[in-house]
HTML snippet that shows the backbone in 3Dmol.js (N, CA, C, O; Angstrom):
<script src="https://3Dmol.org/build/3Dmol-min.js"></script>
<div id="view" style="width:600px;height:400px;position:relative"></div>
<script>
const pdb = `
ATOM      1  N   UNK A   1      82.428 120.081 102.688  1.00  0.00           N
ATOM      2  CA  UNK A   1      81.863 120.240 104.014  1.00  0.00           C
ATOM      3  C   UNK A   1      83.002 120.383 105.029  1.00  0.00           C
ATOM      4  O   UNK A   1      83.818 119.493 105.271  1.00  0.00           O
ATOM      5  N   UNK A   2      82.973 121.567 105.585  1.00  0.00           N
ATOM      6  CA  UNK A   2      83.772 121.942 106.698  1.00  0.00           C
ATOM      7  C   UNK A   2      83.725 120.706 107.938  1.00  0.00           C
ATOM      8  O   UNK A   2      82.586 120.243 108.005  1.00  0.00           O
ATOM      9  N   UNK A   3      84.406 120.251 108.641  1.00  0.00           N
ATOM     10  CA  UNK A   3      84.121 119.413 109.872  1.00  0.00           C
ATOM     11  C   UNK A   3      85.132 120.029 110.836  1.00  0.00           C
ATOM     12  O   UNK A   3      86.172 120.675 110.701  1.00  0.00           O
ATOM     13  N   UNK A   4      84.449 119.596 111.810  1.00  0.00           N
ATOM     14  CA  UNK A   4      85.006 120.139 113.171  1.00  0.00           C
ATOM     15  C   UNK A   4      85.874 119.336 114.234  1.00  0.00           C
ATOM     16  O   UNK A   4      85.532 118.157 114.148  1.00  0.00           O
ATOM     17  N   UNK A   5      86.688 119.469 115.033  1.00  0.00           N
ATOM     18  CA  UNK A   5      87.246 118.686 115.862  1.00  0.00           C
ATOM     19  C   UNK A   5      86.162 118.157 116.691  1.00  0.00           C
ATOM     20  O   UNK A   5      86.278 116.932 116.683  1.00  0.00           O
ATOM     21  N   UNK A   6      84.793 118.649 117.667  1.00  0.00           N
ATOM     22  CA  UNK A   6      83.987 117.849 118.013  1.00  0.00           C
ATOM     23  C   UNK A   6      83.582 116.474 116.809  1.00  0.00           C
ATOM     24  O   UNK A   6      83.811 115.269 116.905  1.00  0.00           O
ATOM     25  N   UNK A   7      83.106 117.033 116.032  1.00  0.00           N
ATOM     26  CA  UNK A   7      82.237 116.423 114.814  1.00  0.00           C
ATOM     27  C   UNK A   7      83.218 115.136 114.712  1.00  0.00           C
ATOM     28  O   UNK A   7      82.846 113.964 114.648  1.00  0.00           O
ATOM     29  N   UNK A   8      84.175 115.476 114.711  1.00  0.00           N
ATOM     30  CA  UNK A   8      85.796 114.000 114.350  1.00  0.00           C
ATOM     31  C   UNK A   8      85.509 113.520 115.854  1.00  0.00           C
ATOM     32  O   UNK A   8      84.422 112.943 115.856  1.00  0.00           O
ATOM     33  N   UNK A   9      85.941 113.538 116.819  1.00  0.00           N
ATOM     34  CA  UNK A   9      85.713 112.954 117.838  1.00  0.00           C
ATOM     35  C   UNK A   9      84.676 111.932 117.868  1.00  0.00           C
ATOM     36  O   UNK A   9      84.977 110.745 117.744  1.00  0.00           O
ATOM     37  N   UNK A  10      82.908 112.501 118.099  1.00  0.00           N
ATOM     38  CA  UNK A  10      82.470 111.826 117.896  1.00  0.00           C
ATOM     39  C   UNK A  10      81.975 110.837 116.723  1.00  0.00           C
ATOM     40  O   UNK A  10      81.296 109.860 117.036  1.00  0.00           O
ATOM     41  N   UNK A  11      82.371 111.125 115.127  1.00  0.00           N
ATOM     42  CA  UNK A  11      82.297 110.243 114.112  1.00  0.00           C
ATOM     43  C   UNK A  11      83.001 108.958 114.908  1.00  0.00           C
ATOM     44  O   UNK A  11      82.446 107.898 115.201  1.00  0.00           O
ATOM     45  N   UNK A  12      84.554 109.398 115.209  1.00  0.00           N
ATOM     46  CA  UNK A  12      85.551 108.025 115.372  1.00  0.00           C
ATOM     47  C   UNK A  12      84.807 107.176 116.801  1.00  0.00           C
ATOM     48  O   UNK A  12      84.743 105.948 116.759  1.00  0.00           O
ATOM     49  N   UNK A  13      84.312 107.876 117.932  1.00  0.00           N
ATOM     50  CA  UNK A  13      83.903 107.285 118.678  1.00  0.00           C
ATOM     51  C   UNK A  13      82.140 106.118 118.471  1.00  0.00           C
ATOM     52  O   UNK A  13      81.802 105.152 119.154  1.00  0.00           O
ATOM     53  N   UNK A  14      81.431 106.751 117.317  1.00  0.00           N
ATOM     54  CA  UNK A  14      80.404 106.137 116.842  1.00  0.00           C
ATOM     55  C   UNK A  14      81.159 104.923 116.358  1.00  0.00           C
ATOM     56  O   UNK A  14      81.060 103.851 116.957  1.00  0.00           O
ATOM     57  N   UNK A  15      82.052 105.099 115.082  1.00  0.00           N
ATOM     58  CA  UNK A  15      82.596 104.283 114.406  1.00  0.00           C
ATOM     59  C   UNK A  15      83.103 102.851 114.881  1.00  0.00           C
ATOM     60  O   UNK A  15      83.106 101.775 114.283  1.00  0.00           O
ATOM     61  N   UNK A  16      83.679 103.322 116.595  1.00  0.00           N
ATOM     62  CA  UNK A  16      84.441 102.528 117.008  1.00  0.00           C
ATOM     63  C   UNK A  16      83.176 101.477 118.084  1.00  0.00           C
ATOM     64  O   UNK A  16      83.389 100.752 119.055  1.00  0.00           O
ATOM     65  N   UNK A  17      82.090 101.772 117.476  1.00  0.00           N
ATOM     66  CA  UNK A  17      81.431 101.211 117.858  1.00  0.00           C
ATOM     67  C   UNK A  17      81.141 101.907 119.643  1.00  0.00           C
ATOM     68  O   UNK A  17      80.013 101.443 119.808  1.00  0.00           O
ATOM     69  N   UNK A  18      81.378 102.491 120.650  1.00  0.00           N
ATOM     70  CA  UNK A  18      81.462 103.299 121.480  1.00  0.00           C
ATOM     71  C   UNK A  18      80.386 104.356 122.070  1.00  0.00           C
ATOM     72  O   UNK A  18      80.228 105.427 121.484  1.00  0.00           O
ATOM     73  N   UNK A  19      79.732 104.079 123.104  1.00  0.00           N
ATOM     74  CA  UNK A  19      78.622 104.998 123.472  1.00  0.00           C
ATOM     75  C   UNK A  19      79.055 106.330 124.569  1.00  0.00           C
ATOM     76  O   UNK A  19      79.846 105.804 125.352  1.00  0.00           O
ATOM     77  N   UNK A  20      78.945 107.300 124.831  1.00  0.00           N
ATOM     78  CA  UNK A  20      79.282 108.287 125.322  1.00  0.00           C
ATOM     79  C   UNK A  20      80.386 107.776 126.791  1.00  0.00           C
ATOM     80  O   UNK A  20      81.579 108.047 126.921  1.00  0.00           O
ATOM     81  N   UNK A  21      79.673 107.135 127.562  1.00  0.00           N
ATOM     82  CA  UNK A  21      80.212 106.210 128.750  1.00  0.00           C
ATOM     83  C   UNK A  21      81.014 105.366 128.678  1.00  0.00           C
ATOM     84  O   UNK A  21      81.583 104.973 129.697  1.00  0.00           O
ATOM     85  N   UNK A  22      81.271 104.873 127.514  1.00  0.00           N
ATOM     86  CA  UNK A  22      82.331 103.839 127.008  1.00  0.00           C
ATOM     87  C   UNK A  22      83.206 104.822 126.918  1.00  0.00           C
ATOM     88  O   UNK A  22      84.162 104.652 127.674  1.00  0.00           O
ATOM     89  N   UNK A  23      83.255 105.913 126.201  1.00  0.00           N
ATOM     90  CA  UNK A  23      84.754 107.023 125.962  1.00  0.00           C
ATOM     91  C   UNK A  23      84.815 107.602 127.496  1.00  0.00           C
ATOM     92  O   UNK A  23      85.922 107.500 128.024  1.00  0.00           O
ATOM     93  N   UNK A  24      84.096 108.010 128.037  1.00  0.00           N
ATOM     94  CA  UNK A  24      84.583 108.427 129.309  1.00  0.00           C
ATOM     95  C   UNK A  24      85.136 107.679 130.382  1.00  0.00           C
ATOM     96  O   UNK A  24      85.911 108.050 131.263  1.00  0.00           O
ATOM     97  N   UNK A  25      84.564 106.448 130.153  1.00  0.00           N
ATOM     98  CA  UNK A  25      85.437 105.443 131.542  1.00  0.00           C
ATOM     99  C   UNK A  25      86.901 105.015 131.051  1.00  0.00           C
ATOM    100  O   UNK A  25      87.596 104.438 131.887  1.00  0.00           O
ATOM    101  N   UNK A  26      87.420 105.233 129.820  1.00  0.00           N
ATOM    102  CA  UNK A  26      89.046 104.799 129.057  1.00  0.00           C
ATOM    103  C   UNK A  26      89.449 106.355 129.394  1.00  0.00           C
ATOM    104  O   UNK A  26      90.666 106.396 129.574  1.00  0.00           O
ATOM    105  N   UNK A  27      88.802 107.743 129.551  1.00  0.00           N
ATOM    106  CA  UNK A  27      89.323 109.051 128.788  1.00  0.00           C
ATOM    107  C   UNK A  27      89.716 109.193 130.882  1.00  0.00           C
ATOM    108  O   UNK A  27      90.773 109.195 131.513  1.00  0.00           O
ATOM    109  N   UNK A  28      88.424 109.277 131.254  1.00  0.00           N
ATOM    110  CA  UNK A  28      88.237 110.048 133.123  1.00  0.00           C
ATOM    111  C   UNK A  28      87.424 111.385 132.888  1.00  0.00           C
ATOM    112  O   UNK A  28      87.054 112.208 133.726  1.00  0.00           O
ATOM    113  N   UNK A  29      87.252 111.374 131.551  1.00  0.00           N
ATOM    114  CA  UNK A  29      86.419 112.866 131.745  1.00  0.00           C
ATOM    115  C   UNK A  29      84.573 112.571 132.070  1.00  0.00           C
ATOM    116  O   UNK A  29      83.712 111.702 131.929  1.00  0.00           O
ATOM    117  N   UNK A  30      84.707 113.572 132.439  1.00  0.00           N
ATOM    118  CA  UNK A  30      82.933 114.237 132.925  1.00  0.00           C
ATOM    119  C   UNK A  30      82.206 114.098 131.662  1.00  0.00           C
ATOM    120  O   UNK A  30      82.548 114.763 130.685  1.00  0.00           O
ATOM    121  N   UNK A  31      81.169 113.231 131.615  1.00  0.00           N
ATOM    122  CA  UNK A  31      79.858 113.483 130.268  1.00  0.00           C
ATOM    123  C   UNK A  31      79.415 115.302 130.114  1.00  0.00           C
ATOM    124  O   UNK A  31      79.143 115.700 128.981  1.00  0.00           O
ATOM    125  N   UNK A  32      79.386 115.992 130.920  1.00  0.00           N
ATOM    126  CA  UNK A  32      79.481 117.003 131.138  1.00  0.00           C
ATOM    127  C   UNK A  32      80.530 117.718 129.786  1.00  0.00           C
ATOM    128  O   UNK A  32      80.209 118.366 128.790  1.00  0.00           O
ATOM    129  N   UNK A  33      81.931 117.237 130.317  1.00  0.00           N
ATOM    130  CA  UNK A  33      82.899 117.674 129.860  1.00  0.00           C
ATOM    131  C   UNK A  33      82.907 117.382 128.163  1.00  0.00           C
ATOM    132  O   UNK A  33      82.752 118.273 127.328  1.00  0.00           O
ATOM    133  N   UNK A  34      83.099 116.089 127.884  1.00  0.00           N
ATOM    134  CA  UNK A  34      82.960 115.088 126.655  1.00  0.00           C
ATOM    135  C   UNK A  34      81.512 115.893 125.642  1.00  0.00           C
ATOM    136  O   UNK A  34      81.406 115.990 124.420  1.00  0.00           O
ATOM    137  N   UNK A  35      80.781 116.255 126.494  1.00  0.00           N
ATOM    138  CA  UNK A  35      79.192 116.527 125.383  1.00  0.00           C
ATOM    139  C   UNK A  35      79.505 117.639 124.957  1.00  0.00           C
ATOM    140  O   UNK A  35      79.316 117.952 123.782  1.00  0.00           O
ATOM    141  N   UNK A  36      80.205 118.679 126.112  1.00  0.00           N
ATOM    142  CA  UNK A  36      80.382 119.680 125.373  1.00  0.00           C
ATOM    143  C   UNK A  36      81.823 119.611 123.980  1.00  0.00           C
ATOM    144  O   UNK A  36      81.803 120.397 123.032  1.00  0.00           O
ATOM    145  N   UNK A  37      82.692 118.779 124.115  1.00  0.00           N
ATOM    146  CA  UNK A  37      83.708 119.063 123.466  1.00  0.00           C
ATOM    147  C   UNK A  37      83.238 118.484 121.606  1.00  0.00           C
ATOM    148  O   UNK A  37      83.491 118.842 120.456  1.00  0.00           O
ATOM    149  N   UNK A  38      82.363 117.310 122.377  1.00  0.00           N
ATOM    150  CA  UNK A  38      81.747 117.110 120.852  1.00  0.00           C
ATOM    151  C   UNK A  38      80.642 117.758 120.387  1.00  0.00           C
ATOM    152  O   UNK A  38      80.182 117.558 119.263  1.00  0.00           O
ATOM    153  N   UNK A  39      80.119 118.639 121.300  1.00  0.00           N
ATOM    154  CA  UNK A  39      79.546 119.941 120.690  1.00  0.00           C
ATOM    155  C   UNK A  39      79.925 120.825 120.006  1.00  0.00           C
ATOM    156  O   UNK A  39      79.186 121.565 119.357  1.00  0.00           O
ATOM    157  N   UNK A  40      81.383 120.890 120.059  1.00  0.00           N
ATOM    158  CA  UNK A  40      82.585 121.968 119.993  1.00  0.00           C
ATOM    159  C   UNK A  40      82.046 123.330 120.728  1.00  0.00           C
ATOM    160  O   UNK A  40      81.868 124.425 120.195  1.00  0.00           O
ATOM    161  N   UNK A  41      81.846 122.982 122.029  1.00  0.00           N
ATOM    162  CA  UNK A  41      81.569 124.564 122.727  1.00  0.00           C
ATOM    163  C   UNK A  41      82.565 124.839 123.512  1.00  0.00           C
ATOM    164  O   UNK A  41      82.627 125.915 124.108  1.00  0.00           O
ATOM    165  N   UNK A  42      83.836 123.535 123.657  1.00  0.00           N
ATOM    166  CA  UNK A  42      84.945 123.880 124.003  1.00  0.00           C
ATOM    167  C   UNK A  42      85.782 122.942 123.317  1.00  0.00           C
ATOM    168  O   UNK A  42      85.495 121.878 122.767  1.00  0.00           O
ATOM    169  N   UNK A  43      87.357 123.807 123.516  1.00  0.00           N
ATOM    170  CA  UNK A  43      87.923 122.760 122.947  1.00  0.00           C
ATOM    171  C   UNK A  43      88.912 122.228 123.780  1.00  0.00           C
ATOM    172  O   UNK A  43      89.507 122.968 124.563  1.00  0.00           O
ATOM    173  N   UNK A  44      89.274 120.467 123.671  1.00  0.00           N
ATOM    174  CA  UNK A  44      89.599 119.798 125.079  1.00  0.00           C
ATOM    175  C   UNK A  44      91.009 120.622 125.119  1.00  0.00           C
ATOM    176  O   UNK A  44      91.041 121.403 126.070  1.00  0.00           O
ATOM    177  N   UNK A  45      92.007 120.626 124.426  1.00  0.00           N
ATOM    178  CA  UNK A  45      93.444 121.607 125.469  1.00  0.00           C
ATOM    179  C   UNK A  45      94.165 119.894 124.580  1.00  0.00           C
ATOM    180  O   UNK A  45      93.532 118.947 124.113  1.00  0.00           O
ATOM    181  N   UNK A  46      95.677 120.131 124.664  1.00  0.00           N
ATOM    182  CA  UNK A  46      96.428 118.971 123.951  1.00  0.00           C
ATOM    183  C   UNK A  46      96.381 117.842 125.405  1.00  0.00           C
ATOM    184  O   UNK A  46      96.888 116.851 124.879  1.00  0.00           O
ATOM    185  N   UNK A  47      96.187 117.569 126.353  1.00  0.00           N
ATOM    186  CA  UNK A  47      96.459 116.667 127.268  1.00  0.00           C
ATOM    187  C   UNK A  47      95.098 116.018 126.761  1.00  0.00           C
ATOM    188  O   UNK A  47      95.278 115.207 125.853  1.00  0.00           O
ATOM    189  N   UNK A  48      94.057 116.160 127.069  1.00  0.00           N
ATOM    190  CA  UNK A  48      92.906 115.527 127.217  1.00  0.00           C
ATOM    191  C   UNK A  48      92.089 115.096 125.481  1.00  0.00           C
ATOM    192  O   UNK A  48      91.108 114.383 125.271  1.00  0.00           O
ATOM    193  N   UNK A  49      93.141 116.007 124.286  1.00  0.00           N
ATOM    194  CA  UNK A  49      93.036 115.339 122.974  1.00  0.00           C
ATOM    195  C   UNK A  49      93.754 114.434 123.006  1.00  0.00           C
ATOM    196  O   UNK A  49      93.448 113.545 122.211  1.00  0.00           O
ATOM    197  N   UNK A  50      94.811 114.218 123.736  1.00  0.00           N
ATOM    198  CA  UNK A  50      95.653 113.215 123.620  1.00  0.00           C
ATOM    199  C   UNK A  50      94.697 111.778 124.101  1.00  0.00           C
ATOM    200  O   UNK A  50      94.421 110.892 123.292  1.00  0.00           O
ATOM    201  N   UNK A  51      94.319 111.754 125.386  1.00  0.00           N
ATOM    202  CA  UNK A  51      93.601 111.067 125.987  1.00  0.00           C
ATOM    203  C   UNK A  51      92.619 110.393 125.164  1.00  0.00           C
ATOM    204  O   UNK A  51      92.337 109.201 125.050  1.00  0.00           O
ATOM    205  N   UNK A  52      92.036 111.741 124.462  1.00  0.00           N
ATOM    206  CA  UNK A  52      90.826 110.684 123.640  1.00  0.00           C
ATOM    207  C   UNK A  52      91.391 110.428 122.276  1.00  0.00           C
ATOM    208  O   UNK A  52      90.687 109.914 121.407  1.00  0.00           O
ATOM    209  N   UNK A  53      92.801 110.813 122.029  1.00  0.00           N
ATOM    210  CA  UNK A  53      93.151 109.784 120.406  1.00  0.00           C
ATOM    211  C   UNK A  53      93.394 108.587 121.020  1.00  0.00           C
ATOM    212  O   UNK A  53      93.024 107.500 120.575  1.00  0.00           O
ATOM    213  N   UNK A  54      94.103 108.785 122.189  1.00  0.00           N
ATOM    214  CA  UNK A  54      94.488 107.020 122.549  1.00  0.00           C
ATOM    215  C   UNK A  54      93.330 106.031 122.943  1.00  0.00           C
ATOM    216  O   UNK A  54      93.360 104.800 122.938  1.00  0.00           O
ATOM    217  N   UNK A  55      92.357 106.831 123.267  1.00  0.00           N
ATOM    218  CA  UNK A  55      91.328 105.582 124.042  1.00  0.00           C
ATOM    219  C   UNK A  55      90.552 105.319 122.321  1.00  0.00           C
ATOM    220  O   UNK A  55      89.898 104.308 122.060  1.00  0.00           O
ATOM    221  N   UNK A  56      90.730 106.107 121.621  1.00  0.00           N
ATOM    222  CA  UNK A  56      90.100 105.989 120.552  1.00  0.00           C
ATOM    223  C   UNK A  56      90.604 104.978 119.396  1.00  0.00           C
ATOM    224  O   UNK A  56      89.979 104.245 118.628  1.00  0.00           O
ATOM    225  N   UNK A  57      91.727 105.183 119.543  1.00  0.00           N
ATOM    226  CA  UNK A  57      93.286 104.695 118.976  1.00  0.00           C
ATOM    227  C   UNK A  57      93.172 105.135 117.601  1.00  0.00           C
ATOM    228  O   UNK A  57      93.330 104.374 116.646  1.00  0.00           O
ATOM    229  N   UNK A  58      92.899 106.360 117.506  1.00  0.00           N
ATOM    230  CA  UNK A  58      93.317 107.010 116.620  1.00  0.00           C
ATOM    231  C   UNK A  58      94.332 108.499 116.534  1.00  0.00           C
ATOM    232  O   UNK A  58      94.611 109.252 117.468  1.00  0.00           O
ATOM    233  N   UNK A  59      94.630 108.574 115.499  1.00  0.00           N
ATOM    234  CA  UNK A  59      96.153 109.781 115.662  1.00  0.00           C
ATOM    235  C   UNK A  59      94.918 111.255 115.519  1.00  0.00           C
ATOM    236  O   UNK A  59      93.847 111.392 114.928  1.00  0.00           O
ATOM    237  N   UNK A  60      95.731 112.118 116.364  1.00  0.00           N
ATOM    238  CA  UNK A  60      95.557 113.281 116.711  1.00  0.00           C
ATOM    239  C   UNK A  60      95.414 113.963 115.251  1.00  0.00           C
ATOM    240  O   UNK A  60      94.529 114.581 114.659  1.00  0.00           O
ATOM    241  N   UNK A  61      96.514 113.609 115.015  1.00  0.00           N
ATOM    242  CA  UNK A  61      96.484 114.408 113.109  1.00  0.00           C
ATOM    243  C   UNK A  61      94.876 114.186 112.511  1.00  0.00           C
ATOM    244  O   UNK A  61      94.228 115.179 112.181  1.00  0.00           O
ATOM    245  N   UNK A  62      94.333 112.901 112.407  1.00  0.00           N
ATOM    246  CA  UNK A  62      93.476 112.791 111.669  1.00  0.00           C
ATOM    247  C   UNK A  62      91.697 113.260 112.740  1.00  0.00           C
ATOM    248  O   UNK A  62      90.627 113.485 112.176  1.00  0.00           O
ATOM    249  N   UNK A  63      91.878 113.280 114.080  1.00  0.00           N
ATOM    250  CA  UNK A  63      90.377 114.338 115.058  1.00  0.00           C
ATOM    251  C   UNK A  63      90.939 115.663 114.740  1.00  0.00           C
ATOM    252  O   UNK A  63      90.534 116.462 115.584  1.00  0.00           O
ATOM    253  N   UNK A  64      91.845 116.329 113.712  1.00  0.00           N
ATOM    254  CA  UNK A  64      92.517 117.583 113.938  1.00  0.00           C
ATOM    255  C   UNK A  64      92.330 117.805 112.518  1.00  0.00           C
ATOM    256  O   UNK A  64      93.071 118.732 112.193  1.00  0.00           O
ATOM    257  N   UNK A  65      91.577 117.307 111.384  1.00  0.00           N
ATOM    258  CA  UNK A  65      91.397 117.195 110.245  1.00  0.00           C
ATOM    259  C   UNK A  65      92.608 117.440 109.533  1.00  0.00           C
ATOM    260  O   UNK A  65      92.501 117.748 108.346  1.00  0.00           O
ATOM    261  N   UNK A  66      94.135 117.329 110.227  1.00  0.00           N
ATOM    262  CA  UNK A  66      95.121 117.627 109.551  1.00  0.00           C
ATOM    263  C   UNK A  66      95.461 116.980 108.218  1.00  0.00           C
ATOM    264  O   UNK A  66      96.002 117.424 107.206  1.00  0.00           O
ATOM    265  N   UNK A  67      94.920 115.664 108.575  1.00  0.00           N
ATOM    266  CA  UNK A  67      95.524 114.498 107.673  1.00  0.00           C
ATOM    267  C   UNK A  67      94.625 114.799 106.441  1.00  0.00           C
ATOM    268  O   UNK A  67      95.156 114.661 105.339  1.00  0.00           O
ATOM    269  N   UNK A  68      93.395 115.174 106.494  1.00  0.00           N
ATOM    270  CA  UNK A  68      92.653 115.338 105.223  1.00  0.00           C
ATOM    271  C   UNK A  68      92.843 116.289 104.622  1.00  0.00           C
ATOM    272  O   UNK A  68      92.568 116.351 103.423  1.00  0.00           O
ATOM    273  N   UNK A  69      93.322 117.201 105.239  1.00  0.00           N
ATOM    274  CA  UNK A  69      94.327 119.110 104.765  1.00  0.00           C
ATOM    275  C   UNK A  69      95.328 118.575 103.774  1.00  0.00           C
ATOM    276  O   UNK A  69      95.641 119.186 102.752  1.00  0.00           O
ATOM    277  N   UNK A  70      95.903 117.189 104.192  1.00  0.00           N
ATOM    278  CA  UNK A  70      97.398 117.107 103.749  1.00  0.00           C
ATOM    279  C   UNK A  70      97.140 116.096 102.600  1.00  0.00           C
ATOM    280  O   UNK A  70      98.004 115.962 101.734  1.00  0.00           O
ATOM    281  N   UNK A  71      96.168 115.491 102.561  1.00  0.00           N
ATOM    282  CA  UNK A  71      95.638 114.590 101.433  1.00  0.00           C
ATOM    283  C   UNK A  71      95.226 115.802 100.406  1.00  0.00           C
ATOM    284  O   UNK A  71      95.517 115.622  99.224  1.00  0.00           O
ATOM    285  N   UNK A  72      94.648 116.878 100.728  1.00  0.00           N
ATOM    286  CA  UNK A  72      93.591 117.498  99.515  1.00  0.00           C
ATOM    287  C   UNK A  72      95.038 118.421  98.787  1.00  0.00           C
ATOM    288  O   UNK A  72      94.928 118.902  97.659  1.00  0.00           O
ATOM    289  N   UNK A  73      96.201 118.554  99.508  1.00  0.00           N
ATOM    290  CA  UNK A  73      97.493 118.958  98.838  1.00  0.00           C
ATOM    291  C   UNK A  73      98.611 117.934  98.623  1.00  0.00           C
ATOM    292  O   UNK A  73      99.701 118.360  98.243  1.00  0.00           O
ATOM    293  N   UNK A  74      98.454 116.714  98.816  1.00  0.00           N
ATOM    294  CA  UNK A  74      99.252 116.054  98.384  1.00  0.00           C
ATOM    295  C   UNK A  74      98.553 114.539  98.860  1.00  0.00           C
ATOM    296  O   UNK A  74      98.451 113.974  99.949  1.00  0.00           O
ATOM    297  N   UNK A  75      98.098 114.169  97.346  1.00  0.00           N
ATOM    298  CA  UNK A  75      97.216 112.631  97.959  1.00  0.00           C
ATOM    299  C   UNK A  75      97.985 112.128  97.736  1.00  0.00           C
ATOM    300  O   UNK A  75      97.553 111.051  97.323  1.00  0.00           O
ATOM    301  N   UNK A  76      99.334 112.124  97.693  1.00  0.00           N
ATOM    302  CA  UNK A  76     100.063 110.366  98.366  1.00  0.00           C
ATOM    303  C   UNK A  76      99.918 110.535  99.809  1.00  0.00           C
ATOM    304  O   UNK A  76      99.852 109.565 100.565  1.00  0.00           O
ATOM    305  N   UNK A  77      99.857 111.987 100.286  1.00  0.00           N
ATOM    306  CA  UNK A  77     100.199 111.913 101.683  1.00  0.00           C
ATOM    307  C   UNK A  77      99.336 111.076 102.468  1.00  0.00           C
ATOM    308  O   UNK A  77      99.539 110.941 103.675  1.00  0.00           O
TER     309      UNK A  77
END
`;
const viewer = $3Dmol.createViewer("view");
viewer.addModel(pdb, "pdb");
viewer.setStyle({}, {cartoon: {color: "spectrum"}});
viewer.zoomTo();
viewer.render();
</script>
């Protein structure tokens, strides 16, 4: 199953226990802004991914499905 940078966003933000308003009052973005990005009808730009790995406290690599790219070619990674 393909996943998406929205789709990662909001998994980690469910996960983290976190309701839409909870990520936006740590991030400053617009529900507006946030619904669409975990829609993936846009994508946030590196400043405002940054924003939501940190409020998330998770690494960019892994809302960027990099880290699971780099596991399926090298699972020590």
């Amino acid at each position: 199953m393909t996943t998406t940078l929205g789709k990662e966003i909001k998994k980690a933000r469910i996960d983290k226990g976190l309701k839409q308003k909870d990520l936006l009052a740590l991030t400053g973005l617009s529900q507006k802004h946030l619904s669409q990005i975990e829609n993936d009808d846009v994508d946030p730009g590196a400043s405002v991914l940054r924003k939501i790995a940190l409020a998330l406290g998770v690494s960019a690599d892994i809302l960027l499905g990099i880290k699971q790219e780099l596991e399926k070619v090298d699972p020590e990674a």
